[in-house]
VOLUM-935800 format. One record per residue: residue in one letter; x, y, z of N, C-alpha, C, O in turn. Coordinates in steps of 0.001 Angstrom, whole numbers, plus 500000, padded with zeros to 6 digits. Layout:
<recs>
aXYZXYZXYZXYZ;...
</recs>
This chain:
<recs>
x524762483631487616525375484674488439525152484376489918524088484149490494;x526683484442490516525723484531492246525804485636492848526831486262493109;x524400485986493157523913487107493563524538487321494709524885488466494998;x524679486721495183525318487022497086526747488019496646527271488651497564;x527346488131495221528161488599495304528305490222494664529269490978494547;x526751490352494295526669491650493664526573492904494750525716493061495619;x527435493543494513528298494759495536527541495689496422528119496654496921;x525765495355496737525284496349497069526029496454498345526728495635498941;x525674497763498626526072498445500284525094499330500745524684500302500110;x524639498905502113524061499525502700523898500878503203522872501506503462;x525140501198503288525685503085503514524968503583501891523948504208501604;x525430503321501544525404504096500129523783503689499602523121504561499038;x523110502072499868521701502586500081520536503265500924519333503449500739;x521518503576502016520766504499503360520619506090502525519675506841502277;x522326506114502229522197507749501659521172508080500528520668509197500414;x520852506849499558520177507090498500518516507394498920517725508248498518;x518379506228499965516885506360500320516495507526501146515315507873501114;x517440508250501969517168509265502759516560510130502298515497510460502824;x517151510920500910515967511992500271514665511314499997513734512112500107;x514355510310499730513140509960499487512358509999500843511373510730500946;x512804509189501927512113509829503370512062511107503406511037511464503986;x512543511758503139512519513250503606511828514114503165511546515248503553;x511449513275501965510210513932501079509172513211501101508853512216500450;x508443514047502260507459513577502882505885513687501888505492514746501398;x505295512611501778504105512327500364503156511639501475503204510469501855;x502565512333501761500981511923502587500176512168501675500140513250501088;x498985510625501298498355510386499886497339512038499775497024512624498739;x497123512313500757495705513766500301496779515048500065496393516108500558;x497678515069499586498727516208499595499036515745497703500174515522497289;x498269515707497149498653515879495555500384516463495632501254515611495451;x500654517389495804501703518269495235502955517526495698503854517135494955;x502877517338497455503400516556498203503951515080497690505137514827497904;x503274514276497141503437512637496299503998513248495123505133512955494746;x503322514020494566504539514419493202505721514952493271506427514865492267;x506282515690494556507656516095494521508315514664494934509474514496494556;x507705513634495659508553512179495713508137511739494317509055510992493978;x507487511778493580507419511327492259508773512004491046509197511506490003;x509057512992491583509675513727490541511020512725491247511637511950490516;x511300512842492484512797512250493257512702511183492011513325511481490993;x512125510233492030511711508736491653512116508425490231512822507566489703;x511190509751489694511697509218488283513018509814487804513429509338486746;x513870510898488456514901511509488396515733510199488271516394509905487275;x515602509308489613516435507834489478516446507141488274517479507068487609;x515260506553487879514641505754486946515006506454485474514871505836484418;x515371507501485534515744508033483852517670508024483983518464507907483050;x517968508186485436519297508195485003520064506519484977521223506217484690;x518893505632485399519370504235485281518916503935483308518910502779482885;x518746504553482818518573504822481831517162503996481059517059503381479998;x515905504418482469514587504131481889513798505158480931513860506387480898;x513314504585480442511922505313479410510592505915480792509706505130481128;x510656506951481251509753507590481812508750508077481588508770509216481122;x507174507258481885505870508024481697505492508467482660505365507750483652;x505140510010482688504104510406483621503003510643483611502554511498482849;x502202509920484500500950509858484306500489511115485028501387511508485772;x499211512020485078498138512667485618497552512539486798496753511609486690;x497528512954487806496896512125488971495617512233488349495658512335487123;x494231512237489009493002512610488808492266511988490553492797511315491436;x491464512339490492490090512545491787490931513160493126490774512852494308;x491924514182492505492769515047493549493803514453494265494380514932495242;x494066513064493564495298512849494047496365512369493175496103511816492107;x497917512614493714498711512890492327498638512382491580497549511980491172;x500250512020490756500711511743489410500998510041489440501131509708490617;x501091509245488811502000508137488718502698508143487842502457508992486985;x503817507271487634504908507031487076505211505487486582505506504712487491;x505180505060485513505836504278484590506863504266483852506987504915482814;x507805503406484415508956503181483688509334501920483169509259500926483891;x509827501828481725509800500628481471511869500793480720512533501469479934;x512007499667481664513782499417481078514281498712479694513864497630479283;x514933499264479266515656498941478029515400497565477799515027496903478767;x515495497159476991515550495448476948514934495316475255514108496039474698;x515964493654474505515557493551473268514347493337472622514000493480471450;x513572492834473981512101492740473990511360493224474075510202492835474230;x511970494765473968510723495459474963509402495508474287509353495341473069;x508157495757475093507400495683474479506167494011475050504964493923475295;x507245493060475037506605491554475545506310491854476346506589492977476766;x505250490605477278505059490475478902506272490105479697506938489070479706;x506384491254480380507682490934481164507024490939482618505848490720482907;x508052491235483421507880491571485073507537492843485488508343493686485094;x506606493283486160505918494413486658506428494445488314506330493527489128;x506959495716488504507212496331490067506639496975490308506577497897489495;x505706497108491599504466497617491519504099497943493441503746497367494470;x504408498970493022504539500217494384503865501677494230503550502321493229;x503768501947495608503581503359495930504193503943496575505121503577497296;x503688505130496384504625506539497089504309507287498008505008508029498697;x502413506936498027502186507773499258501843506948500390501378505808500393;x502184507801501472501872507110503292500599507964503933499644508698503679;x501185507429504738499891507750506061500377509220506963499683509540507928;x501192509792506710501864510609507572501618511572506976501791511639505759;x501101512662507778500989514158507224502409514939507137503447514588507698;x502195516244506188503346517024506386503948517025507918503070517139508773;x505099516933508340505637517442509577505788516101510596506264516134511731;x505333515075509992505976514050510860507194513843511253507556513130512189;x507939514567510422509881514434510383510170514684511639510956513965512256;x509304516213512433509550516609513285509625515105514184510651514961514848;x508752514157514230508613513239515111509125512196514820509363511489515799;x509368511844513989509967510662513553511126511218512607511031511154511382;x512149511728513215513179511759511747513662510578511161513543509374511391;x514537511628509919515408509825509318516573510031510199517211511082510128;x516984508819511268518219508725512192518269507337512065517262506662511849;x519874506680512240519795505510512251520725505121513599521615505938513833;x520640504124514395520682503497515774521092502106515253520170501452514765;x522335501530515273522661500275515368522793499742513829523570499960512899;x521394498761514081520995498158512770519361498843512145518903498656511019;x518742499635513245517804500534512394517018502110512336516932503043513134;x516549501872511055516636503095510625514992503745510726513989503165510309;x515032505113511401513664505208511295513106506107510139513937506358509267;x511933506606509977511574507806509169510378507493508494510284506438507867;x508895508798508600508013508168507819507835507986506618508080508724505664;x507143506391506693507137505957505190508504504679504596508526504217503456;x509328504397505494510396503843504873510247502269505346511076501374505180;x509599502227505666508986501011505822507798500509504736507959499553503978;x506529501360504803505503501150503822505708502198502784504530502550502830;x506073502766502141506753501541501294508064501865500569508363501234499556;x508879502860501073509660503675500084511319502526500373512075502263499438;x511512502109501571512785501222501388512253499961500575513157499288500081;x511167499587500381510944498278499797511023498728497998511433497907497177;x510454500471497496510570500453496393511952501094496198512298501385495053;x512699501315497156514260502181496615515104500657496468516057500772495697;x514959499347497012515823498770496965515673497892495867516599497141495558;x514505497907495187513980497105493993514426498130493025513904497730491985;x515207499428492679515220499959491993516777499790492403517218499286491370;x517371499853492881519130499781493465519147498184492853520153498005492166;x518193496889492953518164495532492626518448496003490866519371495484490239;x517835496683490449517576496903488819519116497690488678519447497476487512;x520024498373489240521119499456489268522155498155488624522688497802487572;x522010497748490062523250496192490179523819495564488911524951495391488459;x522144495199488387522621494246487307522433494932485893522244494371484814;x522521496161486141522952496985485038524081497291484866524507497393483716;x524971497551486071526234497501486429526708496312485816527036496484484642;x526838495204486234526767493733486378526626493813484372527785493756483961;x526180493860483827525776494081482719525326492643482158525634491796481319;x524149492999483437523245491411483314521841491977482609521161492949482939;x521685491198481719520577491104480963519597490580481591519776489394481868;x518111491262482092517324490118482742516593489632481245516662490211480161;x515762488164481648515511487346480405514180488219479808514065488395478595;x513023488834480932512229489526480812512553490960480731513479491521481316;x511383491677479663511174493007480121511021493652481351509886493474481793;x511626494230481960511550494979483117510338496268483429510647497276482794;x509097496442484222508180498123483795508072498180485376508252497233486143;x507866498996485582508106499845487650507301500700487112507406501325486057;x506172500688488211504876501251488337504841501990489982504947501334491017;x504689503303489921504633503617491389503421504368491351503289505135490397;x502402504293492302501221505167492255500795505691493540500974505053494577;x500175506957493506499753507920494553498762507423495578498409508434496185;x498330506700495920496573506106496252496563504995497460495784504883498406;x497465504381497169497283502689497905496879503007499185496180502165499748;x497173504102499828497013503684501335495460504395501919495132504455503104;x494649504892500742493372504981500681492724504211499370491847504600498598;x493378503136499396492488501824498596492328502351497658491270502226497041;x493466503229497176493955502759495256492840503623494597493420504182493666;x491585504006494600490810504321494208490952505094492667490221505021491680;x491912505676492851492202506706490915493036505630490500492720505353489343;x493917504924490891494505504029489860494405502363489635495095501666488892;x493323501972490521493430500712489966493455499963488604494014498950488183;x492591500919488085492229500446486471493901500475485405494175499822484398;x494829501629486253496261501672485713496731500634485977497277500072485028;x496749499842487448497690499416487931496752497393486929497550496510486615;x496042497291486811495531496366486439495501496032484771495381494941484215;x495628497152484289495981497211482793497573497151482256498117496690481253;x497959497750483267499860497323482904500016496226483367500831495549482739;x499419495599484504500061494052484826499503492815484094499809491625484017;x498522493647483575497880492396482355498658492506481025498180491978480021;x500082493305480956500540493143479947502224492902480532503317493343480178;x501718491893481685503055491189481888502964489842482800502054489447483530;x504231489283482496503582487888482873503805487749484295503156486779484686;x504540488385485384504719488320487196504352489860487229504187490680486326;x504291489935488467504068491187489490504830490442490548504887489263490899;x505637492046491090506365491294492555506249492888492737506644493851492079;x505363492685494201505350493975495376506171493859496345506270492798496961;x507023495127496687508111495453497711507343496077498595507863497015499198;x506358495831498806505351495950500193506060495405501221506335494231500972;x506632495932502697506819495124503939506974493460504006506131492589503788;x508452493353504415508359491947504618507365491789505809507143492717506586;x506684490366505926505787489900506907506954489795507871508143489655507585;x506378489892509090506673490047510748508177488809510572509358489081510787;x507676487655510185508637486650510255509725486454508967510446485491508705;x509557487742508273510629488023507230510203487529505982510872487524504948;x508667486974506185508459485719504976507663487022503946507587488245504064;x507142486011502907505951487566501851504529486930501785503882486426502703;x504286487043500795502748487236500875502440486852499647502781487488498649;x501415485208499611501170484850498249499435485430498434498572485039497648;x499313485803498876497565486134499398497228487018499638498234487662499934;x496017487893499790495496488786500131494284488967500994493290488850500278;x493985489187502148492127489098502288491626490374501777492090491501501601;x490399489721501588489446491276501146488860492453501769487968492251502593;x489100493271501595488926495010502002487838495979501539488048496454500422;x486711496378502159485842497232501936485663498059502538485473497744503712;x485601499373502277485955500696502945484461501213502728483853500571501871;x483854502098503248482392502265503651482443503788503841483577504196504092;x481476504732503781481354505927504092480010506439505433478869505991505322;x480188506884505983479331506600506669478825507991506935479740508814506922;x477255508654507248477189510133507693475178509573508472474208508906508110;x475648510485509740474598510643509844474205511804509980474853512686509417;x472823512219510901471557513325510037471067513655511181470144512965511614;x471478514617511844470418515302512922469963516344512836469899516735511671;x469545517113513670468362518201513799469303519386514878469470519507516092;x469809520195513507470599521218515152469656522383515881468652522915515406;x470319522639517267469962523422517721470904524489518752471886523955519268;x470724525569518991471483526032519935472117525050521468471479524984522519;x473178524526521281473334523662522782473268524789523997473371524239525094;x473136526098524069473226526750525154471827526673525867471666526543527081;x470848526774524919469274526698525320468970525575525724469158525307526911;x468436524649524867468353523195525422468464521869524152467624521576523302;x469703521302524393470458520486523410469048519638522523468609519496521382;x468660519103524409467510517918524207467029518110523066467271517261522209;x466191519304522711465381519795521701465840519630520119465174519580519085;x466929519581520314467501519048518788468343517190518636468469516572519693;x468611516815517902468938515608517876470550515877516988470889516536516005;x471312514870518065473247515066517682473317513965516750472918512817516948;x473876514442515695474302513638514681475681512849515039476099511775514607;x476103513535515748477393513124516894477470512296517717478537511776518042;x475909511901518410475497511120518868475144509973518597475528508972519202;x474253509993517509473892509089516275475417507858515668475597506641515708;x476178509000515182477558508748514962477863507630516144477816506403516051;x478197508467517301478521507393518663477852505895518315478365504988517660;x476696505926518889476190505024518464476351503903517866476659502866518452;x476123504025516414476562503531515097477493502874515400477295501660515430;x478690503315515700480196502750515416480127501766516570480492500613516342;x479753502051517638479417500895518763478526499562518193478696498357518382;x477696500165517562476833498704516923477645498362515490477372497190515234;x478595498945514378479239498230513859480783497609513936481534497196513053;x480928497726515398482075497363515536481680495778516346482119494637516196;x480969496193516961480322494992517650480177493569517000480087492518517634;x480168493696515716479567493362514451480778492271513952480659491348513145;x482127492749514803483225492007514663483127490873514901482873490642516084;x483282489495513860483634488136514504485048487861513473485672488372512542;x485036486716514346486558485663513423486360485744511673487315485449510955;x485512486015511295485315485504510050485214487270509189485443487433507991;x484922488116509924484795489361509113484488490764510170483458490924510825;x485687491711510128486301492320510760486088494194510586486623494878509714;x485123494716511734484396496132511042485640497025512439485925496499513515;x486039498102512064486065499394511986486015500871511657485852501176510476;x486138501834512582485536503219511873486969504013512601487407504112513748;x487259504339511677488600504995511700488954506612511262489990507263511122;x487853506813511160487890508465510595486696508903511145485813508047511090;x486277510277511815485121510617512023485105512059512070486060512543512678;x484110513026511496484621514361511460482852515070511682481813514802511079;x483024515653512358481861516709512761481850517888514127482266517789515282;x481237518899513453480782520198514176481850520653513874482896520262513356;x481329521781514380482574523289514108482453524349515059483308525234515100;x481041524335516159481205525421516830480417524096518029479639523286517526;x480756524010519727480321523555521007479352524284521145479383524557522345;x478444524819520679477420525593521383476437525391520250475301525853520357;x476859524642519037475946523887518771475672522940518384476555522546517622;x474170521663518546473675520553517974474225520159516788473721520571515743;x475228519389516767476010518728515503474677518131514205474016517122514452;x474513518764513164473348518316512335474136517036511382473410516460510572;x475258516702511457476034516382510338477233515731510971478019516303511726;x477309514085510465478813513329511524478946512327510356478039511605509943;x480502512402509776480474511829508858481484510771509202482371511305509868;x481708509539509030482856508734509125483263507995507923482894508011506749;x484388507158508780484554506255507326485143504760508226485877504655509209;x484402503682507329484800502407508013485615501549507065485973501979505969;x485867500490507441486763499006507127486650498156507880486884498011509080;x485930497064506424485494495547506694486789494909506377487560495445505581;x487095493668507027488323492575506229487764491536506381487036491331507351;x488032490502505278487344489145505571488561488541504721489261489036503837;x488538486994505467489583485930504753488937485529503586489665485319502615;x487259485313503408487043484708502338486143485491501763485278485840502566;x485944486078500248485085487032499550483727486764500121483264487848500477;x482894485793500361481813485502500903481748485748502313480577485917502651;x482406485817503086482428486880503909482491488022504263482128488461505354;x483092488779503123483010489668503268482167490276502311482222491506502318;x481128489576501196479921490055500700478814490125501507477838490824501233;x478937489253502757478124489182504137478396490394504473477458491186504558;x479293490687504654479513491807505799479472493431504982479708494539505463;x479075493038503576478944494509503259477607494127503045477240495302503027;x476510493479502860475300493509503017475042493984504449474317494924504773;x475594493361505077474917493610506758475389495215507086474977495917508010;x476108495475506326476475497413506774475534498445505846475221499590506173;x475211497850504779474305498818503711472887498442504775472163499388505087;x472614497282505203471529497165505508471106498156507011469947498188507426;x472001498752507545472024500131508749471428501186507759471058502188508371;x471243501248506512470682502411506143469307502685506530468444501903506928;x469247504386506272467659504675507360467123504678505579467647504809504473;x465671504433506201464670504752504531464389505880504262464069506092503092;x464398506968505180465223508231504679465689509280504311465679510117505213;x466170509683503225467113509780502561467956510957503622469179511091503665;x467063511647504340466991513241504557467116513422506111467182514478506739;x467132512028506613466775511417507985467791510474508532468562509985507706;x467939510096509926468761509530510296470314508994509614471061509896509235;x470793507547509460472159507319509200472363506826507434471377507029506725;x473077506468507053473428506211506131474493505619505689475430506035506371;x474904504783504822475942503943504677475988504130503182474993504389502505;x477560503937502580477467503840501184478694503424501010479566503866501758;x479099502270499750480224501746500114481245502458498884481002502933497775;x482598502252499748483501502777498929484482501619498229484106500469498003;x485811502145497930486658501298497113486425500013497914485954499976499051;x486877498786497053487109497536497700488020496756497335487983496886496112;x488845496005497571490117494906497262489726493734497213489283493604498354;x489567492781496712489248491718496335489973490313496986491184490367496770;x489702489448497498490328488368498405491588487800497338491052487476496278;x492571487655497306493301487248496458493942485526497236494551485391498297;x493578484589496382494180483155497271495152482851496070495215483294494923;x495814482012496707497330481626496016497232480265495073497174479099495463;x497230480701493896496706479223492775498334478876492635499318479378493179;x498164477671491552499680477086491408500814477672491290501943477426491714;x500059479030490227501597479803489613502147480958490917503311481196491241;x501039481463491416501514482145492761502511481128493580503496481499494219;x502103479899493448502858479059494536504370478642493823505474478508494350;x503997478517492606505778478350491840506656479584492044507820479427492411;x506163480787491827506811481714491759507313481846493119508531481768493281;x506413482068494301507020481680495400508367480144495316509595480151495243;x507821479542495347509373478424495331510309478885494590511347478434495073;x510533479465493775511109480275492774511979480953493661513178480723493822;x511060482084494407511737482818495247512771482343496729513773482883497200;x511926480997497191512203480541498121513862479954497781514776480128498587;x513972479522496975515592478952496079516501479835496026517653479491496292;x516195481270495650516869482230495375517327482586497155518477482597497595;x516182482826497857516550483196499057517478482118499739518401482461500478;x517237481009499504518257479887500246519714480146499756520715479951500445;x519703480563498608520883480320498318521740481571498782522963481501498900;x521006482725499038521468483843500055521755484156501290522391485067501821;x521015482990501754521298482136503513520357482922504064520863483775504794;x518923482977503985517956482873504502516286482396503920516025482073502761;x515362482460505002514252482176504134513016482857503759512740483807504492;x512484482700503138510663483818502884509829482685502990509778482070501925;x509025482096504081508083481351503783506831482325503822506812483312504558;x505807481986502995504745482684502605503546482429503265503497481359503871;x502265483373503305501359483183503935500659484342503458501204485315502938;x499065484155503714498365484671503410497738486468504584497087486564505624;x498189487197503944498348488231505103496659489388504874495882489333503921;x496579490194505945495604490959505977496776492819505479497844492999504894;x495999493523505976496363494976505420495895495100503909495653496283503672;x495714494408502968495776494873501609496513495226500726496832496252501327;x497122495296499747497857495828499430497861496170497489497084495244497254;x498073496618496428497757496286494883497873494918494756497085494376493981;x498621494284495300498477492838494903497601492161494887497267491223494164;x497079492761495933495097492335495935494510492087494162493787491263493602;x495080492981493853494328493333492332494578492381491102493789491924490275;x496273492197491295496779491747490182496441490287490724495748489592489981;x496973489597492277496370488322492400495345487851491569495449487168490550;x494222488345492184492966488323491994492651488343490423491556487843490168;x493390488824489281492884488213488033494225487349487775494958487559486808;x494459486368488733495165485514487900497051485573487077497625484885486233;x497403486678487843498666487185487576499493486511488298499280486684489498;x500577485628488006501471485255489587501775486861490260501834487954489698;x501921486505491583502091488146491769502709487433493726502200486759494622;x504020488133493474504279487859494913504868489174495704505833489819495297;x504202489437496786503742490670497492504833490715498918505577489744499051;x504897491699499823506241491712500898507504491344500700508178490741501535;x507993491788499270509525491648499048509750492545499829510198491964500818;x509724493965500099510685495288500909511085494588502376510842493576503034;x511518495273502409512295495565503753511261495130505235510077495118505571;x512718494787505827512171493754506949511995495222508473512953495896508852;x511165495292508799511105496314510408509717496197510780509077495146510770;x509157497683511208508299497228512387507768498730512403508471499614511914;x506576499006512943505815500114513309505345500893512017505282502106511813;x505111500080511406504595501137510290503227501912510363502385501350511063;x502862503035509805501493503150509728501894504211511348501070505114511495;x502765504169512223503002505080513382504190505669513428505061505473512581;x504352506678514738505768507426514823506809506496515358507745507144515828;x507012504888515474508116504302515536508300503727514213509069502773514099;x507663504209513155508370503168511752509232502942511508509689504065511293;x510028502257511316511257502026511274511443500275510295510650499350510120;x512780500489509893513527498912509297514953498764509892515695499425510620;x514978497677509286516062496983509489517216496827508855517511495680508522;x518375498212508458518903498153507658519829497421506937520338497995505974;x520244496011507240520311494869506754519473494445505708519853494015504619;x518141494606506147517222493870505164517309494788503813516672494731502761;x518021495383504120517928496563502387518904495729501231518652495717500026;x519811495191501732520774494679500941520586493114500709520919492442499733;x519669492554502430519481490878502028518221490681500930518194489750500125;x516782492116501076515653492067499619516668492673498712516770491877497778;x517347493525498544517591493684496988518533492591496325518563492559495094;x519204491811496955519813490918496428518811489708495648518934489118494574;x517802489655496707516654488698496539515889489089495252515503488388494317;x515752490866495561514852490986494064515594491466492913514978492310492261;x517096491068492355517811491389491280517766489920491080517662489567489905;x517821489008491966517809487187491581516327487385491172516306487475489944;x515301487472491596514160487158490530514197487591489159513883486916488178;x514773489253489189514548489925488062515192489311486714514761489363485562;x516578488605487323517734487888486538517381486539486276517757486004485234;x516455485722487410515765484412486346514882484247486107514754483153485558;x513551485079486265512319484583486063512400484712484403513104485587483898;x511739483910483704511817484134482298509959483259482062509459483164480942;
</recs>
């Protein structure tokens, strides 16, 4: 089949993806990720998938498994493997609506990750239309979590892809349009420290700021930054009333390292800030982590794989090993081919300019109905 000739259109995938922007799923909003969960699988049952819904659990939503018709079903097939929730609280719309300008389109979330999973699901429409048989089982996995490091579903997302033979993530194309055979590794940290309150109107001195402490801290683990393994503190929450001695400052950090041994360095060297204690000064305790994922042979075939398909569409994906994280971390990492930044090509994600490139909706889904149609 040549793909360059299967009919998608961009109007008609703008209109489709728009309700999904608009239904705004910021990961700590349970209810919020499940009304884009319900959009999702509404699609996925009328393309005429088998729909599981999963349970959220540790307070954040539901996921969704769908697995497509096929004579096989049942074999190791191909796993699509996305999420639903972002970084954007209720009411970002106000600031970022969905409007489109030229060639792009803004709105939160349609970048990470909802144009990369609407067009892998429009890729699956095509060649149903098309009444193309892919050689593999087809299963689309979308889960609530990723953009606080997966934590309730990894064990899902790692047990369905071990019962298929690729994974391909519609995670953000890389900057230069290319994807991602790699992953570096990610450790997320909790951090609280422990002071002594007192009235600040009388005399602060007399008590000790956990706020302060806090300050501190993040100055000496950021410091901590070299080329090889990479600390920030990105969340920090304490006090409730200015008039008094903060007893209580809690944060939360992120290590990245290119190579797992770096970054087993660098979570020793952050547990090792703990006070002896328990009841006293700072504390460290580590949270979820992502695993360094490097690119063995079959990651690298599947890429060339892809790279063929894209040539023959008149452009290219060269690959590289990227930071941010992403599930692919997971499935890499035991050995799955798994190739990551199929979605959509733009810019600003993670802020109020997110935005794509609405071109790239029609040049990845073409790209990911050609994998779906030869990988065997």
């Amino acid at each position: 089949m040549d793909f360059s000739q299967l009919p998608f259109d961009e109007e008609h995938m703008l209109a489709g993806l728009r309700p999904w922007i608009e239904c705004e799923s910021p990961t700590f909003d349970a209810a919020a990720v499940n009304r884009m969960m319900d959009l999702a699988a509404y699609d996925l049952i009328a393309m005429g998938a088998k729909v599981e819904r999963i349970a959220g659990r540790m307070g954040f939503g539901d996921s969704i498994r769908a697995v497509l018709p096929h004579p096989n079903a049942g074999a190791p097939g191909i796993l699509i493997s996305g999420h639903m929730d972002t970084v954007h609280p209720i009411g970002t719309l106000n600031s970022n609506p969905f409007k489109r300008e030229s060639n792009k389109c803004w709105g939160p979330g349609i970048q990470d990750m909802k144009g990369g999973n609407y067009l892998s699901l429009e890729a699956i429409r095509q060649l149903i239309k098309a009444d193309r048989q892919t050689p593999l089982p087809v299963t689309v996995l979308f889960t609530p979590d990723e953009e606080v490091g997966t934590p309730s579903t990894r064990e899902l997302i790692e047990a369905t892809a071990s019962a298929n033979k690729y994974v391909l993530v519609p995670e953000p194309a890389r900057p230069d349009g290319g994807v991602t055979w790699g992953r570096y590794a990610i450790a997320r940290f909790d951090l609280e420290a422990i002071g002594i309150p007192i009235h600040a109107g009388v005399d602060p001195r007399l008590g000790k700021s956990a706020i302060k402490e806090m300050a501190r801290r993040i100055l000496e683990i950021e410091q901590m930054t070299s080329d090889d393994c990479t600390f920030s503190v990105g969340v920090v929450h304490a006090g409730q009333w200015v008039n008094c001695v903060a007893d209580k400052c809690r944060a939360e950090a992120l290590s990245m390292a290119k190579k797992q041994q770096d970054l087993d360095s660098g979570v020793r060297r952050m547990l090792a800030l703990n006070s002896p204690d328990p009841d006293s000064g700072f504390h460290v305790s580590r949270g979820v982590t992502r695993p360094v994922w490097e690119p063995d042979e079959q990651c690298k075939a599947l890429h060339k794989h892809a790279q063929t398909i894209a040539a023959d569409l008149g452009f290219d994906i060269p690959a590289a090993m990227s930071g941010g994280g992403s599930d692919g971390n997971f499935t890499g990492a035991m050995g799955i081919p798994t190739l990551d930044s199929l979605g959509v090509r733009g810019a600003g994600l993670h802020t109020l300019t997110e935005h794509i490139e609405i071109d790239s909706l029609v040049e990845r889904g073409k790209l990911m109905a050609g994998l779906l149609a030869t990988l065997n």
